[in-house]
C-alpha positions as CSV (number, residue, x, y, z in Angstrom):
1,X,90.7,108.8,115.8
2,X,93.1,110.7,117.8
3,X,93.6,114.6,116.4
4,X,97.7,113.4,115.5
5,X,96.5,111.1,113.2
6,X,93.7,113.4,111.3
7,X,97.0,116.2,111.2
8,X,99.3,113.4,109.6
9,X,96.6,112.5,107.3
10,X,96.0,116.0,106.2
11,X,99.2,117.1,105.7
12,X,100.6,113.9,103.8
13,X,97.5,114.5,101.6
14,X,98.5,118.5,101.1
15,X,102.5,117.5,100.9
16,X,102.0,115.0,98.3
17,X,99.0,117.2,96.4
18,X,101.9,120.1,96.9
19,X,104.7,117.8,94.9
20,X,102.4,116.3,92.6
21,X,101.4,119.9,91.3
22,X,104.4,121.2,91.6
23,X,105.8,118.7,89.3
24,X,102.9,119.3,86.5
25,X,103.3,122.9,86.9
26,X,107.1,122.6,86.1
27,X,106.7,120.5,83.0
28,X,103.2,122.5,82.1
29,X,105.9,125.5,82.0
30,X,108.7,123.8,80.3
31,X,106.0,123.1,77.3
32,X,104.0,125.7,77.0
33,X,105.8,128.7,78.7
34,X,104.0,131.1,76.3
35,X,100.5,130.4,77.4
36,X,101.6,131.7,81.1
37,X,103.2,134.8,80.1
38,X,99.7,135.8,79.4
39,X,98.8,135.6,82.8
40,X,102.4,137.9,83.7
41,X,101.9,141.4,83.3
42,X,105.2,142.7,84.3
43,X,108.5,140.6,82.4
44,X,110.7,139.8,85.2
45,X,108.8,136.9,86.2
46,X,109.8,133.3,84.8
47,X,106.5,131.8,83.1
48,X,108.3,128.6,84.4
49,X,108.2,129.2,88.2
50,X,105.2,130.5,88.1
51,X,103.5,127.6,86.3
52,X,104.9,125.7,89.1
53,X,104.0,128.0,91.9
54,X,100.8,128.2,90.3
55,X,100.3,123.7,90.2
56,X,101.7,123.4,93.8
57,X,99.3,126.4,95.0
58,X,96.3,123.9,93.2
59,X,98.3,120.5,94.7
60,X,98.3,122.1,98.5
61,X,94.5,122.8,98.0
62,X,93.3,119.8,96.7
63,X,95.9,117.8,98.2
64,X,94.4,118.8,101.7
65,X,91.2,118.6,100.1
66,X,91.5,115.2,99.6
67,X,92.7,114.3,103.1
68,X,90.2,116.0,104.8
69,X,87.6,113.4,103.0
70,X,89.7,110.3,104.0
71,X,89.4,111.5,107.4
72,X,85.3,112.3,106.8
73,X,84.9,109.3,105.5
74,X,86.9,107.1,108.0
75,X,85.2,108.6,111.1
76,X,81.8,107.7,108.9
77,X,82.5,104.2,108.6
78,X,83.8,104.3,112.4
79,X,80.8,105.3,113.1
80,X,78.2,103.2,111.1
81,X,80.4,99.7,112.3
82,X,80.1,101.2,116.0
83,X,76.3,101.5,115.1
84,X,76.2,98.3,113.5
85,X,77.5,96.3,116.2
86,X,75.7,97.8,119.1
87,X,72.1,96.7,116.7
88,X,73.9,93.2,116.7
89,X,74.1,92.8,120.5
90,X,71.4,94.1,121.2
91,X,68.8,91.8,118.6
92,X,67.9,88.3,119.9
93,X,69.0,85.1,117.7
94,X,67.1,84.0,114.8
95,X,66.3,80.6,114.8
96,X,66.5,78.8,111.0
């Protein structure tokens, strides 16, 4: 797997965990902007931008969280069918 593909992987993954969370973040804010007021101390702060700050903060982490494991667990399989087929050539015929 060439390193361009594990960085387009990764970043699609955090882009689209960034948009996703961003998205619940805004309409978390839009219904609820009293529960993140709490979480304001000063008042010139919109609860709704940061509820979205706050969900595309989360997306971006487990976003790229999530690519990172596509790309562990397509080098793993890589691997094991590398393995695999190196044990096949190299075991004689069985005879049925």
């Amino acid at each position: 797997m060439s390193w361009l593909t594990i960085f387009v992987r990764v970043t699609l993954g955090a882009l689209s965990g960034m948009t996703m969370g961003g998205l619940f973040g805004l309409f978390a804010g839009m219904v609820t902007p009293s529960f993140f007021r709490h979480f304001i101390p000063w008042n010139d702060v919109e609860p709704v931008g940061f509820a979205v700050v706050l969900g595309a903060t989360g997306g971006v982490l487990l976003g790229g969280g999530l690519g990172v494991f596509s790309v562990v667990l397509s080098g793993l399989l890589s691997f094991r069918s590398k393995n695999r087929s190196s044990l096949d050539a190299a075991s004689p015929p069985v005879d049925r």
